[in-house]
C-alpha positions as CSV (number, residue, x, y, z in Angstrom):
1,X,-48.1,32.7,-20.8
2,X,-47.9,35.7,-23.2
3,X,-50.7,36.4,-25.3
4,X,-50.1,37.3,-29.2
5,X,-52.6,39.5,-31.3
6,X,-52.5,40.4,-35.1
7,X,-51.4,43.8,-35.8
8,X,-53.6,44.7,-38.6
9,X,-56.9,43.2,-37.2
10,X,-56.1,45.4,-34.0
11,X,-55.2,48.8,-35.9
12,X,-58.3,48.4,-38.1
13,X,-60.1,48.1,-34.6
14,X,-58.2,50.9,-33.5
15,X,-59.4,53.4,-36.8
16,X,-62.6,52.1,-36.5
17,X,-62.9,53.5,-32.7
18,X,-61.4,56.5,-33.6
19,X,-63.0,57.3,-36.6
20,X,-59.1,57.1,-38.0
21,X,-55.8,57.0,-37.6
22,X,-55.0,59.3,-34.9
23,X,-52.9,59.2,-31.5
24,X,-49.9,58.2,-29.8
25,X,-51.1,54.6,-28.9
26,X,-51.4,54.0,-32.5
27,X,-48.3,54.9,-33.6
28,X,-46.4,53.0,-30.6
29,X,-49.1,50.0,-31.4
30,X,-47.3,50.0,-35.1
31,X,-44.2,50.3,-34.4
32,X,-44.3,47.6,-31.5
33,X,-41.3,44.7,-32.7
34,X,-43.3,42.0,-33.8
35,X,-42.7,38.3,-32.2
36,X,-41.7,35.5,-34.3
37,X,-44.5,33.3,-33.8
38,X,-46.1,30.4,-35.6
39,X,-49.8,28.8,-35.5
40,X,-50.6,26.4,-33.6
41,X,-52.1,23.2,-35.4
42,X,-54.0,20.8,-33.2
43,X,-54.3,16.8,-34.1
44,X,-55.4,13.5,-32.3
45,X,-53.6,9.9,-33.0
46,X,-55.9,7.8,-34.9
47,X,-55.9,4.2,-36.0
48,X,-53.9,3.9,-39.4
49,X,-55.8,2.9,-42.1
50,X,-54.0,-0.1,-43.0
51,X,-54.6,-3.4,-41.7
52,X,-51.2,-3.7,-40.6
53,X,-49.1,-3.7,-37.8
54,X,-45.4,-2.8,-36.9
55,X,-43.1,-5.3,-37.1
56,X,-43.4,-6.3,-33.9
57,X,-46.9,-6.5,-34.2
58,X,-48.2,-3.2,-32.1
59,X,-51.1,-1.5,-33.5
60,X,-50.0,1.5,-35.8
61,X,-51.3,5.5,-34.9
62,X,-51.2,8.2,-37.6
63,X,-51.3,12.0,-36.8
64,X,-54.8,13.4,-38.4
65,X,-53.1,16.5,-39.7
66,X,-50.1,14.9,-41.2
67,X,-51.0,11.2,-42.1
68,X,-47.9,10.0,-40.8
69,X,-47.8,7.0,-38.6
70,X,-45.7,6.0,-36.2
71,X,-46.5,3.3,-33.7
72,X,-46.3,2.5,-29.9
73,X,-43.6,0.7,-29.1
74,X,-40.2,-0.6,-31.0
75,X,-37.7,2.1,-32.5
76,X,-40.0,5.4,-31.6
77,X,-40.4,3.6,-27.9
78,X,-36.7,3.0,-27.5
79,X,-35.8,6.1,-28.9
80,X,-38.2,8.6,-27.5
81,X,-39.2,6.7,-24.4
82,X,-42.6,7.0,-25.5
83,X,-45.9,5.6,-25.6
84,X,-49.1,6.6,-27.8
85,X,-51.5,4.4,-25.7
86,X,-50.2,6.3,-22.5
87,X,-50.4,10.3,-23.8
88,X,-46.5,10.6,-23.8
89,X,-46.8,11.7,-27.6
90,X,-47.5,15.3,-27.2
91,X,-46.6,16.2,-30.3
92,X,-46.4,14.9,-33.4
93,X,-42.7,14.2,-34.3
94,X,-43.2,14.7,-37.7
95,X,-45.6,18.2,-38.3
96,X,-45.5,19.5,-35.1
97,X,-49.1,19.2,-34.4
98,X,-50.1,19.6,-30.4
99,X,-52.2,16.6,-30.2
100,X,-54.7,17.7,-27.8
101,X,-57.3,16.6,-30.4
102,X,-58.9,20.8,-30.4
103,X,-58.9,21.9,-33.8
């Protein structure tokens, strides 16, 4: 898997090294095409806070970094084939958050 840094935190490492700006590994450091990359934010499913259930009375799960909830089975089931209770939901369908429950 390929690694990402950020460019100004390593150049100010750099100078601070080399007393400076200075070199060819600098410049080539600088002028290195960025990636188009995004953070990663990091949730876990929790109970909804609400004492109610879905419809078809499964429990309801929110995503701690969104608040959204969606629930285990009925129209996210059939749709995504998917199941809170089992670890299917990877990610939450509505930030994006890898639910790996890090932060």
């Amino acid at each position: 898997m390929a690694e990402y840094v950020n460019r100004e935190e390593i150049l100010a490492e750099y100078d601070r090294q080399h007393q400076g700006p200075a070199g060819g590994a600098r410049k080539i450091m600088a002028e290195w095409p960025a990636a188009d990359v995004a953070p990663v934010h990091h949730g876990k499913w929790i109970p909804a806070k609400t004492r109610f259930a879905s419809l078809g009375g499964d429990p309801v799960w929110q995503c701690s970094e969104c608040g959204k909830g969606i629930h285990t089975y009925g129209i996210e089931h059939a749709l995504y084939n998917a199941n809170i209770a089992d670890g299917q939901w990877k990610y939450c369908p509505n930030c994006g958050a890898k639910m790996d429950g890090e932060r």
